[in-house]
Backbone as CSV, one residue per row, in Angstrom:
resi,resn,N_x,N_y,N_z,CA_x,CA_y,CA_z,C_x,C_y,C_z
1,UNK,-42.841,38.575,33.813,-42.969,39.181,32.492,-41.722,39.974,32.124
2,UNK,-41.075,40.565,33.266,-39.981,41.516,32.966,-38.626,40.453,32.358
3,UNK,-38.801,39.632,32.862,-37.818,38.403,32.631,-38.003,38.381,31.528
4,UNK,-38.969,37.792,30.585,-39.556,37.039,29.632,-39.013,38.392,28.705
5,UNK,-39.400,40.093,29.109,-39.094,40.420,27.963,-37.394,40.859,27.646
6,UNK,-36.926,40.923,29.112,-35.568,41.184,28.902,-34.873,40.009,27.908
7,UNK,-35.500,38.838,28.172,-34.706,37.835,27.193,-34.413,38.090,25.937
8,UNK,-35.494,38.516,24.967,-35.726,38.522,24.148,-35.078,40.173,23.479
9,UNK,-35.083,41.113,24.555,-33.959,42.262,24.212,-32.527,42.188,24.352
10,UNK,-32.137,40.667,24.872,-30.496,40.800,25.128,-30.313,40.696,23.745
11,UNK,-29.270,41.067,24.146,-28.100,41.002,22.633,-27.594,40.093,22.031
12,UNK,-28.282,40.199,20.910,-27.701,38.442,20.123,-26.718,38.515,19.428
13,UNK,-25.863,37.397,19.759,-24.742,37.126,19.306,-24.154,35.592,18.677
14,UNK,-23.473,35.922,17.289,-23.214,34.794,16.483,-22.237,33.581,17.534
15,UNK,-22.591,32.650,18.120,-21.424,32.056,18.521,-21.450,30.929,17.808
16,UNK,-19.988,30.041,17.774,-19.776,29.424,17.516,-19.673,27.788,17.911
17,UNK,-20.593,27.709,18.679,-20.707,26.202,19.516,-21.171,24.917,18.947
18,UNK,-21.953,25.438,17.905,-22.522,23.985,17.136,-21.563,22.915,16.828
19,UNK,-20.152,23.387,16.581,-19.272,22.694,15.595,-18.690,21.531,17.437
20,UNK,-18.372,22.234,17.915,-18.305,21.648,19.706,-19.443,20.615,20.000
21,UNK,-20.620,21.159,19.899,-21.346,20.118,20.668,-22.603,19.723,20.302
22,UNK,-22.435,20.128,18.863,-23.793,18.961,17.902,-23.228,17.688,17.728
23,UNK,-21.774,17.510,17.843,-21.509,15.829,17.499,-22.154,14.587,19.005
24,UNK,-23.006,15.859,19.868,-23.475,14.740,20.500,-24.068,13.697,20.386
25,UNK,-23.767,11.885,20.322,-25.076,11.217,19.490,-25.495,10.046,20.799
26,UNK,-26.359,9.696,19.916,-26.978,8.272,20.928,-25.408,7.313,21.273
27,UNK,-25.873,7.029,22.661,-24.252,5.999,23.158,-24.785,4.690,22.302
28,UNK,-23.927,3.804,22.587,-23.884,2.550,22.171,-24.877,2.118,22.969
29,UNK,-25.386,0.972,22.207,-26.572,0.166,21.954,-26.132,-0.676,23.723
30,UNK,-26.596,-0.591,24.724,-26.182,-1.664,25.591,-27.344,-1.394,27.082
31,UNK,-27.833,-2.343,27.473,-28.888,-2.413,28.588,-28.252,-1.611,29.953
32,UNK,-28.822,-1.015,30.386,-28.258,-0.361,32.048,-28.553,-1.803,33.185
33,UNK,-28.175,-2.589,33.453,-28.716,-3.435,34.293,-27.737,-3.231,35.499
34,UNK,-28.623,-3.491,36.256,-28.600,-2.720,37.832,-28.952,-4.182,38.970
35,UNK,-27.995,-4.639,39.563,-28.853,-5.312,40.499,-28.642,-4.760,42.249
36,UNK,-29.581,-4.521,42.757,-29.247,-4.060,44.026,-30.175,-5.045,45.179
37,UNK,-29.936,-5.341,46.470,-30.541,-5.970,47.478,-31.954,-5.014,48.086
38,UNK,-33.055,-5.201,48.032,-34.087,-4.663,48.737,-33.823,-4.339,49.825
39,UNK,-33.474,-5.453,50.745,-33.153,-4.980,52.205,-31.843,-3.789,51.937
40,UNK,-31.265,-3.510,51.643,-29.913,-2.598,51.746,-30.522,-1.458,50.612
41,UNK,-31.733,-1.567,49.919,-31.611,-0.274,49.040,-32.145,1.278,49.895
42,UNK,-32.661,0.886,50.791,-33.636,1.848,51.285,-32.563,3.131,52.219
43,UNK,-31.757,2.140,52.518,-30.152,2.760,53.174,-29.319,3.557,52.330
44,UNK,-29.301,3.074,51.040,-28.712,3.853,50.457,-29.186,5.080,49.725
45,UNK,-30.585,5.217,50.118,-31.255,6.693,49.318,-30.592,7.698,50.380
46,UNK,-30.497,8.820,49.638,-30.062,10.305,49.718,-31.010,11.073,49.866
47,UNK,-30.798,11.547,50.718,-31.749,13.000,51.094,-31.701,13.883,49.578
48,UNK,-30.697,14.129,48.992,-30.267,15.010,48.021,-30.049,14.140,46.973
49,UNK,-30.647,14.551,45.387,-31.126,13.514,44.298,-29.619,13.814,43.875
50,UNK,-28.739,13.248,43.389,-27.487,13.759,42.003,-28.205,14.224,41.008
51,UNK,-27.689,15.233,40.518,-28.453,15.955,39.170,-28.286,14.935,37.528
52,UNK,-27.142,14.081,37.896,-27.168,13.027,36.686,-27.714,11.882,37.173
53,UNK,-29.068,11.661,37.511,-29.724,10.639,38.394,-31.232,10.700,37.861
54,UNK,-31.761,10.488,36.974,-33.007,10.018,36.657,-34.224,9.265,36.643
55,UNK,-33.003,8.040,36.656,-33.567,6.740,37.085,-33.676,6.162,38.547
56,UNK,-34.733,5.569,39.004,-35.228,5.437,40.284,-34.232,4.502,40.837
57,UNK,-33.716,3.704,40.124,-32.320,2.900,40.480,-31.154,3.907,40.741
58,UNK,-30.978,3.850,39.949,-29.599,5.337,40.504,-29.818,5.734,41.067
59,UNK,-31.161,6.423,41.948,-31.013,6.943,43.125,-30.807,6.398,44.381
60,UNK,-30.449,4.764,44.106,-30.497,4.020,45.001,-28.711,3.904,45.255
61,UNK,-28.312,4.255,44.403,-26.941,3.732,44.161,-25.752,5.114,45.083
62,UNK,-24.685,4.328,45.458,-23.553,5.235,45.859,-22.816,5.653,44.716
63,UNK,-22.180,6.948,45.551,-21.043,7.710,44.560,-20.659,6.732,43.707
64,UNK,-20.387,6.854,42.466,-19.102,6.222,41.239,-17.878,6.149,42.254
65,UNK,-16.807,5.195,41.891,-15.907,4.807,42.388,-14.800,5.281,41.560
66,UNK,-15.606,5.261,40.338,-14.516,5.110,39.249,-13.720,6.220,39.489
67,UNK,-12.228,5.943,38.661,-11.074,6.793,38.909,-11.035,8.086,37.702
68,UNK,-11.097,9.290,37.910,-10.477,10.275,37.167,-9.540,10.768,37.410
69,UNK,-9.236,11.629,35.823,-8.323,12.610,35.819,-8.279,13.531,36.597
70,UNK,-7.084,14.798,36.942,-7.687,15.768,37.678,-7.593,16.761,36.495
71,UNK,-9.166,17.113,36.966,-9.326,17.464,35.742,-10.521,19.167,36.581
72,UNK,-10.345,20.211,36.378,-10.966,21.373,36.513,-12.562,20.991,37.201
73,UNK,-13.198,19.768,36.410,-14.812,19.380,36.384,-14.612,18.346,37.494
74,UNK,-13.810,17.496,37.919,-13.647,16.361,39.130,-14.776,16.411,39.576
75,UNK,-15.589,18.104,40.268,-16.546,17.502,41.004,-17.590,17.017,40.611
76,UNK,-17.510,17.193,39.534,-19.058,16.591,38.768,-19.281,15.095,38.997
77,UNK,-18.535,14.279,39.291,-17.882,12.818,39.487,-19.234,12.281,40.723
78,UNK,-18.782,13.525,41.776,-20.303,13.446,42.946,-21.310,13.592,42.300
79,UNK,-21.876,14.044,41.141,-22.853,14.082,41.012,-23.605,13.257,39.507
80,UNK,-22.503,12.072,39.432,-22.684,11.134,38.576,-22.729,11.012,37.308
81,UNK,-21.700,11.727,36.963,-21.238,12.552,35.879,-19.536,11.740,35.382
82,UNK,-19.752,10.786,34.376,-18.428,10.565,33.859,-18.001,10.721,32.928
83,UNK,-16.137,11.217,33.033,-15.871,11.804,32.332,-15.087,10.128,31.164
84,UNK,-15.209,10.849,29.949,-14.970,10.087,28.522,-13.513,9.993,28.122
85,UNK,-13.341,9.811,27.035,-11.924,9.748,26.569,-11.782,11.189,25.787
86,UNK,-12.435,12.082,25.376,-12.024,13.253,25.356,-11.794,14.203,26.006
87,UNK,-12.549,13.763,26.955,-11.999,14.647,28.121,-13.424,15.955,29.016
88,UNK,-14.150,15.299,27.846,-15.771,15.925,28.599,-16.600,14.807,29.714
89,UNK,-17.628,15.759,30.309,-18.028,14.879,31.470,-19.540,14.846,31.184
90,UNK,-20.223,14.180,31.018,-21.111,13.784,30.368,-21.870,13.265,31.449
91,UNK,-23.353,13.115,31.137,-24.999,11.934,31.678,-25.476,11.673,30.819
92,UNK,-25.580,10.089,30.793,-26.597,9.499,30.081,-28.034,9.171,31.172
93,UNK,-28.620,8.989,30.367,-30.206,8.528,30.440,-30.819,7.844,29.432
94,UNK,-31.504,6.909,29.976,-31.959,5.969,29.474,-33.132,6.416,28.517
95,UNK,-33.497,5.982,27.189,-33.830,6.571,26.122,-35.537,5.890,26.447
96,UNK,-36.234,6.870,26.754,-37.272,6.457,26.873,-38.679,5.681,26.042
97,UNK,-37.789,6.358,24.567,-38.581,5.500,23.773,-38.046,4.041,23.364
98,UNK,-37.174,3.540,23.443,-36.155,2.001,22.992,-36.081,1.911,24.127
99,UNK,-36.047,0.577,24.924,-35.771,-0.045,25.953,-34.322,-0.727,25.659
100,UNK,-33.387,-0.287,26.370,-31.990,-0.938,26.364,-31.056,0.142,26.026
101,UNK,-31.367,1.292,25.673,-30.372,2.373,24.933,-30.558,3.220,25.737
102,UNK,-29.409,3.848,25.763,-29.081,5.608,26.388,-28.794,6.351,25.487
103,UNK,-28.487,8.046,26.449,-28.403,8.772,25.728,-27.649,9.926,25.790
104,UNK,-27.303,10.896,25.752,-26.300,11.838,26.375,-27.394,13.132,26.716
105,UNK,-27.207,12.846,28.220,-27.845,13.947,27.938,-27.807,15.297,28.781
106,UNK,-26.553,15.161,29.869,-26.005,16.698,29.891,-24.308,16.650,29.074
107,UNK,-23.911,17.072,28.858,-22.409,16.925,28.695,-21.681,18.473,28.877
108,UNK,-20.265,18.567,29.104,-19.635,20.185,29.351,-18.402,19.547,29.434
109,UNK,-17.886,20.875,28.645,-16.504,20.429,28.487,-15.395,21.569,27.753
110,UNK,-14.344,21.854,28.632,-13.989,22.807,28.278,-12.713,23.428,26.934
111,UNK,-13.050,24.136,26.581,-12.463,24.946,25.036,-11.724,25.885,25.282
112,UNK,-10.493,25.832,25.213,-9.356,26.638,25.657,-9.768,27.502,27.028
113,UNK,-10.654,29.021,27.340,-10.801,29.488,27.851,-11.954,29.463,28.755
114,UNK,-12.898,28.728,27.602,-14.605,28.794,27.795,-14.824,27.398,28.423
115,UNK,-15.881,27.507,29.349,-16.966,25.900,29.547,-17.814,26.446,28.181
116,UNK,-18.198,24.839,27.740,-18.979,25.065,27.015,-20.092,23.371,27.317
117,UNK,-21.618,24.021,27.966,-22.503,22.888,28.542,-23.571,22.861,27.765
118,UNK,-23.545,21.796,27.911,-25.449,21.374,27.345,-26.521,20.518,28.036
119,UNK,-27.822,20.757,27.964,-28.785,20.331,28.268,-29.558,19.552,26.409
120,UNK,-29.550,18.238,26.228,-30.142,17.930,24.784,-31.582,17.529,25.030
121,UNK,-31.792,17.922,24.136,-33.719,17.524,24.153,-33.813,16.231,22.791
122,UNK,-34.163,15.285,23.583,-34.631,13.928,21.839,-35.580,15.012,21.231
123,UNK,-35.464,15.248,20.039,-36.678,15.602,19.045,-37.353,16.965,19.749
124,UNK,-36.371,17.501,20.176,-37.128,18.982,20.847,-37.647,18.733,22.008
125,UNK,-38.149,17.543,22.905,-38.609,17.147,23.779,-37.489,17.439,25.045
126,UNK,-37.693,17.566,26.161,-37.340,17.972,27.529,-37.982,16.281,28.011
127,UNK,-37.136,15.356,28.713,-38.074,14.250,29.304,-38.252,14.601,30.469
128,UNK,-38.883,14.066,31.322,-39.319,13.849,32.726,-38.211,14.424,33.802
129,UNK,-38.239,15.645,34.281,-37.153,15.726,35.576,-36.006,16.455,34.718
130,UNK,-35.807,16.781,33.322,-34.609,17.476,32.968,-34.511,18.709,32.994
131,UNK,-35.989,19.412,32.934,-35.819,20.810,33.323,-35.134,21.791,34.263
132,UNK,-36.038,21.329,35.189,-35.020,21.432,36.800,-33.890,21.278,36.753
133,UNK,-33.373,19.899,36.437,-32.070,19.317,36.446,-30.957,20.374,35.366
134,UNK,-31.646,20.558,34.666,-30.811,21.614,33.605,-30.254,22.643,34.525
135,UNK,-31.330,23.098,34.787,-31.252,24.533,35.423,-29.727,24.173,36.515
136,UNK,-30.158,22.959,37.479,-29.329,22.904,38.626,-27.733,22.457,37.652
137,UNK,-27.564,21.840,36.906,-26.252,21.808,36.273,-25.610,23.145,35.486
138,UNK,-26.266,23.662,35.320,-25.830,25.235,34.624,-25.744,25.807,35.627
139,UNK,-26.264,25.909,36.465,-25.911,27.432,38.172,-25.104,26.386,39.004
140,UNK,-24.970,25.410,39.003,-23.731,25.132,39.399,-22.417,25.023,38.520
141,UNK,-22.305,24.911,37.784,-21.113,25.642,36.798,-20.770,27.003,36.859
142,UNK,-21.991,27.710,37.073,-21.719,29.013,37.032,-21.244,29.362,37.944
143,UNK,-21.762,28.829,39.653,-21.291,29.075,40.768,-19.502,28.176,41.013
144,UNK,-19.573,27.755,40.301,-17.912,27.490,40.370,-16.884,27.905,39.327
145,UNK,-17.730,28.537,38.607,-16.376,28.586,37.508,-16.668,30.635,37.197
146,UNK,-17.399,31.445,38.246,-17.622,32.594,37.221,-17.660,32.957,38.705
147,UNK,-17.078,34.705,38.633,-17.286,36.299,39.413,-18.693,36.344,39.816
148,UNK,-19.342,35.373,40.619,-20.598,36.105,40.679,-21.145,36.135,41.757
149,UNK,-21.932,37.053,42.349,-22.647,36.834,44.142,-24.113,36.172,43.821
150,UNK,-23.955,36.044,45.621,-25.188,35.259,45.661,-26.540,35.757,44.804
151,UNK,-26.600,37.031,45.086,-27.633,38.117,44.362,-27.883,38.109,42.600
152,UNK,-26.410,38.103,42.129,-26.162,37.598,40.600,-26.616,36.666,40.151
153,UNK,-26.467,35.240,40.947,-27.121,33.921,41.018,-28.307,33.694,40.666
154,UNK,-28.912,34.536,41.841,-30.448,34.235,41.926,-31.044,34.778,40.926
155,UNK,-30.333,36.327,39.767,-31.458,36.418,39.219,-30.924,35.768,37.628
156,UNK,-29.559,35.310,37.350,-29.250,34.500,36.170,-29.985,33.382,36.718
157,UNK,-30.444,32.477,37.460,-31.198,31.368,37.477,-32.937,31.918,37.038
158,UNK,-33.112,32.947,37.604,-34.451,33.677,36.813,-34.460,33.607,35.667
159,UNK,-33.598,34.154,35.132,-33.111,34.186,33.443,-33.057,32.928,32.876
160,UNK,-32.109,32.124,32.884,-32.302,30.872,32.591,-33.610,30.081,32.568
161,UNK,-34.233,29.866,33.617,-35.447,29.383,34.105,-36.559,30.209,33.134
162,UNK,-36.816,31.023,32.654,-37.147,31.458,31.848,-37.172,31.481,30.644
163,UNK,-36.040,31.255,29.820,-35.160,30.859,28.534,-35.836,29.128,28.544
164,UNK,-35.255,28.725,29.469,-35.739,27.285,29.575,-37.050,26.582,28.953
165,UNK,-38.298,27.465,30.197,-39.419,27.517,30.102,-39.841,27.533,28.609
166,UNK,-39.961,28.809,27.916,-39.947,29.305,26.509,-39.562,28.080,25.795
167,UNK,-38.390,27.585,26.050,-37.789,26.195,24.897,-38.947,25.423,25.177
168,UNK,-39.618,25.061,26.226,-40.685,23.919,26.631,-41.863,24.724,25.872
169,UNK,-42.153,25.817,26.082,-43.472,25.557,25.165,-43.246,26.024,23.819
170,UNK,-41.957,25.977,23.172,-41.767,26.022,21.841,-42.028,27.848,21.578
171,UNK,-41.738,28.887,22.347,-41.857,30.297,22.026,-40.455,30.432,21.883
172,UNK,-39.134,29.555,21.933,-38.133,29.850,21.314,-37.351,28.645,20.031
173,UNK,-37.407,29.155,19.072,-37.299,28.194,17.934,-35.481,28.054,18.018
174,UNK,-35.176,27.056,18.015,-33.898,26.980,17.591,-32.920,27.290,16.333
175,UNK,-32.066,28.313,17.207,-31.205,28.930,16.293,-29.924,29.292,16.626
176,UNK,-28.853,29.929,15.583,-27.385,30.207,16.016,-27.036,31.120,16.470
177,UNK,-27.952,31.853,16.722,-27.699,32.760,17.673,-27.750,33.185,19.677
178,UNK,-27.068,33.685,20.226,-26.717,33.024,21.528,-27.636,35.071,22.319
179,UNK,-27.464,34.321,23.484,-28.609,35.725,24.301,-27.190,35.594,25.366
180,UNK,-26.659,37.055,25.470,-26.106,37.752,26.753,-27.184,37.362,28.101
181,UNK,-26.354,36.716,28.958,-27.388,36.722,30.445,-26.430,37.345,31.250
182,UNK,-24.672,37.438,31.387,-24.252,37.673,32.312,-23.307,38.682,31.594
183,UNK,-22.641,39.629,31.729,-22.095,40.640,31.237,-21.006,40.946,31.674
184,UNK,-20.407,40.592,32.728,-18.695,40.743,33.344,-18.394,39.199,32.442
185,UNK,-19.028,38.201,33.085,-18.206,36.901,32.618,-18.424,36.560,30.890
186,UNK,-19.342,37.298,30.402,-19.221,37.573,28.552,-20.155,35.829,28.496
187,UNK,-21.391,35.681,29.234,-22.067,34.464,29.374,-22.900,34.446,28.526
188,UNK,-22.931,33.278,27.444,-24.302,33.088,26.747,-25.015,32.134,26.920
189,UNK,-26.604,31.862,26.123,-27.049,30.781,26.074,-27.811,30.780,25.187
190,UNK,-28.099,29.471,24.707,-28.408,29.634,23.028,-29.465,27.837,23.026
191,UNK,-30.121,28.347,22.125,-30.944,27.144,21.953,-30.876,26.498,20.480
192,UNK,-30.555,25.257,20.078,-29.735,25.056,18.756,-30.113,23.417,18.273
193,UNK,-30.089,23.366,16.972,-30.554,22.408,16.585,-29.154,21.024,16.808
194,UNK,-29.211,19.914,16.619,-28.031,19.667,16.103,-27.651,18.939,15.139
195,UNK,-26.627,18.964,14.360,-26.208,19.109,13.159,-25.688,17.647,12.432
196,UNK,-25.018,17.181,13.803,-24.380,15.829,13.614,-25.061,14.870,14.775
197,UNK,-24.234,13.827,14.524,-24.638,12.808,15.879,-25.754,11.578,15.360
198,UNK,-26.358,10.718,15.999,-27.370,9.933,16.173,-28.510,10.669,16.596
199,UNK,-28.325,11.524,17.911,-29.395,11.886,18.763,-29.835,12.411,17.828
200,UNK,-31.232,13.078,17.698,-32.079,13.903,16.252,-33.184,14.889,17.173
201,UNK,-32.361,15.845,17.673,-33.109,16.653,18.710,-32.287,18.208,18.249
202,UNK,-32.614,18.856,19.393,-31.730,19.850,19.994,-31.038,20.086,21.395
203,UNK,-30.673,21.463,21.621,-29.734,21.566,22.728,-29.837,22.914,23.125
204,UNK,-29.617,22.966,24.630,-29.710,24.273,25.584,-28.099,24.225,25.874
205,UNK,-27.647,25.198,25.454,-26.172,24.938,25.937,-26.104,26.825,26.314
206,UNK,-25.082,26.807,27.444,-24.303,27.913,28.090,-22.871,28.077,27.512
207,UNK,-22.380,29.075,27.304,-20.967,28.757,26.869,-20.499,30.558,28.163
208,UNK,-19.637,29.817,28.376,-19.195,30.611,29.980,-17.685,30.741,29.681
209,UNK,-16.960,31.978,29.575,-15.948,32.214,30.062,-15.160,32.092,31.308
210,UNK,-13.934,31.553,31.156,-13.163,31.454,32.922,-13.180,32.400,32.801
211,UNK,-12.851,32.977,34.589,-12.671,33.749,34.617,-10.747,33.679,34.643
212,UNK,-9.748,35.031,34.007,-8.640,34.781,34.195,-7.688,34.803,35.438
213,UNK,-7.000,33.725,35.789,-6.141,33.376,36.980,-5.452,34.929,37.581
């Protein structure tokens, strides 16, 4: 409860992220087809799911091969996360209502100083397994890119996890305004409609300051 009400007393603040990362839209129209050997799939499951891994096939599958930039986010690459021609690193998932289409649905990518991440919901909806998964792609950003101890961690993942929650049962309406969670690294998070794009949902996005070199 103390969680729930501190949220709602942080300090709101106008940010400016919509114009960044409402142009998220539906990818191109094209089937995920996957063929893998039965005998050899069972070998390749992981103790540990990739957080851009949804589909019961992908969890069957090894690391991406593919080649990147070096680029600040590289490691996201392990966790099945590729990066685009702008230079953000993105997950799709397969669009649960159309069979054959994906969708974007973490992406982060950084703005001069700031990460700036998202978690998108189709139509306000959270699908199957993204909650969690949210959570674990935002505290790991945070744990690599921000001043913070283990202790800090645990209770901004409270916070979050909370914020989260609230978006799922609709006790936070989407708007432009962003909630203080972390206060040395100047951390927000904001729940927001979006503006442009194909996709016709919203978005949980963090916008995180580096910290300076």
């Amino acid at each position: 409860m103390n969680i729930i009400v501190s949220l709602f007393g942080a300090i709101a603040l106008q940010v400016s992220l919509l114009a960044v990362m409402s142009s998220m839209a539906m990818a191109d129209d094209r089937p995920l087809l996957v063929r893998i050997r039965e005998n050899h799939a069972v070998s390749q499951r992981k103790t540990t799911q990739r957080i851009c891994s949804l589909d019961p096939i992908e969890d069957l599958l090894p690391p991406p091969q593919t080649k990147t930039s070096n680029s600040l986010l590289s490691y996201l690459a392990e966790q099945g996360f590729t990066q685009n021609k702008e230079g953000s690193w993105v997950c799709y998932a397969n669009d649960p209502k159309k069979e054959g289409r994906y969708f974007t649905l973490f992406k982060v990518k950084q703005v001069d100083n700031r990460l700036i991440a998202s978690s998108f919901l189709d139509e306000g909806s959270l699908i199957q397994g993204q909650e969690n998964r949210s959570l674990d792609f935002f505290m790991m950003l945070i744990e690599h890119h921000t001043n913070t101890t283990q202790e800090n961690r645990q209770g901004i993942r409270r916070y979050l996890e909370a914020f989260v929650s609230l978006v799922k049962q609709g006790k936070i309406k989407p708007t432009r305004r962003g909630f203080l969670f972390d206060q040395p690294n100047r951390a927000l998070v904001l729940y927001h409609t979006l503006s442009s794009g194909n996709l016709k949902g919203t978005g949980i996005t963090i916008n995180i300051y580096l910290p300076k070199s």
